[in-house]
N, C-alpha and C positions, 0 to 999 in steps of 0.2 A: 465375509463381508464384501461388498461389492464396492468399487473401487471407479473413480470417473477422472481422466485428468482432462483439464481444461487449456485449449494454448492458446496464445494470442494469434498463435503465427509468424510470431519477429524469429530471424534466421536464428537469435543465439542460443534460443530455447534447446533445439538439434547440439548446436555447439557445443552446450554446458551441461546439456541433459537436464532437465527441469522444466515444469509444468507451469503456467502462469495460475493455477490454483489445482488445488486437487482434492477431490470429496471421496470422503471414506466413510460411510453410515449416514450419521446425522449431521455430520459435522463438515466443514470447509476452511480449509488452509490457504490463504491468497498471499505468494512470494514476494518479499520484497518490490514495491513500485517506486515509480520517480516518475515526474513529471516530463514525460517522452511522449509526443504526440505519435499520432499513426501514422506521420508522416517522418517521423524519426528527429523531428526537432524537440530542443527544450522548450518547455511552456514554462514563461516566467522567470526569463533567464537574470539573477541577481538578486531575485524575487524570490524570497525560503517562506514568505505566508503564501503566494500563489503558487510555488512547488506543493508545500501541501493541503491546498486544496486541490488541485488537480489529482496528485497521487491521490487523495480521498476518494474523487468524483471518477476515477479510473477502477480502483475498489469495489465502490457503488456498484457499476457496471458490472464487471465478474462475478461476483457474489449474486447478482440477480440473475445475471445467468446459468448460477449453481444451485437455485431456487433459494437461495436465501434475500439477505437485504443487509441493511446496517443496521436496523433496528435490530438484529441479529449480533452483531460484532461482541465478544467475550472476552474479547483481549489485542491491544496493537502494539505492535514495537517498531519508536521511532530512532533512525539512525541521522544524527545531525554532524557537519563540517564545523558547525561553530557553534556551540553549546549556550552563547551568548545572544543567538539569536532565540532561545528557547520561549520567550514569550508571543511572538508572531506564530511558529508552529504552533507553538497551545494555543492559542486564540483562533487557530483555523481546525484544530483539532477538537476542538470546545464548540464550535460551527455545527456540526457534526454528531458529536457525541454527548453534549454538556448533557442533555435528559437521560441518553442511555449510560452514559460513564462506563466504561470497560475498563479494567485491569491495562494497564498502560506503564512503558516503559520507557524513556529518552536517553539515548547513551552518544555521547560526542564520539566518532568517528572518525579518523587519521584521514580519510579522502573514502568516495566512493568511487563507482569505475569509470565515472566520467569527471572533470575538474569542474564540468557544469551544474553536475548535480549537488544540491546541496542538504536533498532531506529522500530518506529512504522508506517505505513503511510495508509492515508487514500488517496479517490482520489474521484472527480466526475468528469464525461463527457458527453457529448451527442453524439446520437449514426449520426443523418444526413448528 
């Protein structure tokens, strides 16, 4: 089975060893995102509904360029700092996905690796 990783190019990718997505078959795995521009600032700093639309719309991005799309997404797992702000994430996550619904998972989290980050997302799709 043929095998494509995808990188954004941020240095820690080398660091930590890991791909910013990676396609094997039909399918695509897109790592943990946050709301980190390409210029290495937070977008939507204190902001956890515009962290995750960004992390969404950074998703969007990779995924089309693994041939897939969101209309694709089968499944996401969101990593939140405050589990209280759970209905802003659903509400931007519902943005998004309300028609296609994917298997989804929200699990409150002790800190991510930055104190700025406040919502993490993973995602798979298939690309057919």
């Amino acid at each position: 089975m043929n095998r494509k990783n995808i990188s954004s190019g941020a240095p820690w990718e080398a660091i930590v060893g890991y791909s910013r997505a990676v396609v094997v078959g039909e399918w695509v795995e897109v790592t943990g995102t946050v709301a980190v521009g390409d210029d290495g600032q937070v977008i939507g700093k204190d902001d956890i509904y515009r962290q995750t639309q960004y992390a969404l719309e950074k998703i969007g991005k990779v995924l089309r360029e693994a041939g897939s799309s969101l209309q694709n997404v089968v499944r996401t797992r969101i990593y939140v700092t405050d589990i209280d702000q759970w209905e802003a994430v659903g509400n931007a996550h519902a943005e998004v996905f309300g028609d296609i619904r994917p298997a989804t998972t929200m699990v409150e989290v002790s800190r991510l690796i930055s104190p700025e980050y406040l919502v993490e997302i993973e995602a798979r799709a298939y690309i057919g």
